[in-house]
C-alpha positions in Angstrom: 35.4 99.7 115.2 38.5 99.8 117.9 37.2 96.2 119.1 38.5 94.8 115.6 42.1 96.8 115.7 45.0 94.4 117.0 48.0 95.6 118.6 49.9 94.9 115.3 48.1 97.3 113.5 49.0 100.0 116.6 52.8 99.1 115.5 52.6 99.4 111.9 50.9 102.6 112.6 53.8 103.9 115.2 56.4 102.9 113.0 55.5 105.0 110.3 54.7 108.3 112.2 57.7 111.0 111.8 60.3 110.5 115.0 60.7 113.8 116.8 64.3 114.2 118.3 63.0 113.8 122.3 62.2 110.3 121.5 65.1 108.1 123.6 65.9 104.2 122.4 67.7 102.2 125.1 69.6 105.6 126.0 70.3 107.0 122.4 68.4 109.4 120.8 66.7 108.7 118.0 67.8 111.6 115.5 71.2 109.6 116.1 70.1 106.1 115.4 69.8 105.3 111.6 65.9 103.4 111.9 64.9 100.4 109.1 61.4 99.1 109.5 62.0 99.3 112.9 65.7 97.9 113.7 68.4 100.2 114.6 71.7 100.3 113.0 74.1 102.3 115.2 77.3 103.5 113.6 79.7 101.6 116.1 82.7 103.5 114.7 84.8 102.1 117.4 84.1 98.6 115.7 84.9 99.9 112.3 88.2 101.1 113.7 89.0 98.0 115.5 88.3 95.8 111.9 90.7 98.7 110.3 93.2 97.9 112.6 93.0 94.1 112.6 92.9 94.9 108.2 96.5 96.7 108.7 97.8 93.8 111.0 96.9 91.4 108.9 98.3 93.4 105.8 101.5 93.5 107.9 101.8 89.8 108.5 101.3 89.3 105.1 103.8 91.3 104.0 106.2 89.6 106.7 105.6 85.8 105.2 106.2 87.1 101.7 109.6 88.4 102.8 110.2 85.4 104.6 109.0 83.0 101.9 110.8 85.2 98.7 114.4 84.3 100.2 113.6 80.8 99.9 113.8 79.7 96.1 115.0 76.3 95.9 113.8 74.9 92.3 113.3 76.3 89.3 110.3 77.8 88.3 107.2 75.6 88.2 105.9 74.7 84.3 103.3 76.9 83.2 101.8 76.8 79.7 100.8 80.9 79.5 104.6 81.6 80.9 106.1 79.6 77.9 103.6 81.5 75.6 104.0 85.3 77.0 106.9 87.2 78.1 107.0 89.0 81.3 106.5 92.7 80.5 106.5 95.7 83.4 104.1 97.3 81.3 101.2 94.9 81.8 102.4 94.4 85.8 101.8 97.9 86.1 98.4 98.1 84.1 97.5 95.6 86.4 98.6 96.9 89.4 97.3 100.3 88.7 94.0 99.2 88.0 93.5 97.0 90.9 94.1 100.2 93.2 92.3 103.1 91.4 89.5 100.0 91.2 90.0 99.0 95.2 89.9 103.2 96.0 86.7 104.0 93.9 84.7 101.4 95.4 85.7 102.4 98.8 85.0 106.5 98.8 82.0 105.4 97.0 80.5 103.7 99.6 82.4 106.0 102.1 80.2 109.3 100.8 77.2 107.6 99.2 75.8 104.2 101.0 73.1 104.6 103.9 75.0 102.5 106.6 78.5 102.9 105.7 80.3 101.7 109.0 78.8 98.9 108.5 79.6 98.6 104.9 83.5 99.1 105.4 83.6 97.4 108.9 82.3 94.3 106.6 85.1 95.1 104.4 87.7 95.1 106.6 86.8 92.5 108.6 86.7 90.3 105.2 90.0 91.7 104.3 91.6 90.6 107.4 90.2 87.0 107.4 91.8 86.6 103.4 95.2 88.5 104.0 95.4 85.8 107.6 94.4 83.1 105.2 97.1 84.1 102.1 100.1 84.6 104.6 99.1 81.1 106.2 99.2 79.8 102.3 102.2 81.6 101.4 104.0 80.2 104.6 103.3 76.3 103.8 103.1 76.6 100.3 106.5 76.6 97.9 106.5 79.6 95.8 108.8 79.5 92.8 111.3 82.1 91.6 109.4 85.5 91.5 109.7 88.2 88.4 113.4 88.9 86.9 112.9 91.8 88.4 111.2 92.1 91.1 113.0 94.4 93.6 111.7 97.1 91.1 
């Protein structure tokens, strides 16, 4: 009957037997290498901290072209139909604002306590949050912005 096994069947049948902690992979043991049907994911923390890094940086440049950019009001505002309709209330500004970061802080413990591969989750996220906050200070910088809130310094 061992005449008809193939060597794929011995691999299924490795892959499933329990790991002890002796077991070395390229170095690493395996106790500290997360294992999915047979492909490691490491938790390259270093990597998670360098996209957290890059995330702040780009945060900061952002912040930099919309201090640049707000000095610069030339025209009046731009027409807008809902801005005709509505007046500008703090209240909503705040809802908004408030919601957007209890939303943004959730989400991210959550995954931080609860997801299997969370480095790689939140290096992901970071690396996606620099790439759009690069790509909105590039937009702000070329783009006219008319006059911001009546208010705004609040």
């Amino acid at each position: 009957n061992n005449s008809t096994r193939r060597d794929s069947d011995t691999v299924f049948e490795a892959e499933d037997r329990p790991l002890s902690d002796e077991e070395i992979y390229e170095g690493t043991r395996i106790s500290e290498i997360k294992v999915r049907r047979g492909m490691p994911y490491r938790s390259e923390w270093f990597k998670t901290f360098l996209a957290a890094i890059s995330f702040f940086l780009a945060t900061n440049l952002n912040h930099l072209a919309l201090a640049v950019v707000m000095d610069i009001t030339s025209r009046n505002p731009l027409s807008d139909i809902s801005h005709s309709m509505f007046k500008q209330t703090m209240l909503t500004r705040k809802m908004t604002d408030s919601a957007t970061l209890f939303g943004s802080l959730a989400t991210f413990f959550f995954i931080l306590f609860f997801h299997k591969h969370r480095s790689i989750v939140i290096r992901r996220v970071f690396t996606i949050g620099t790439i759009l906050f690069i790509m909105r200070a590039i937009t702000i910088s070329v783009t006219h912005i008319p006059p911001s809130y009546e208010d705004s310094e609040k």
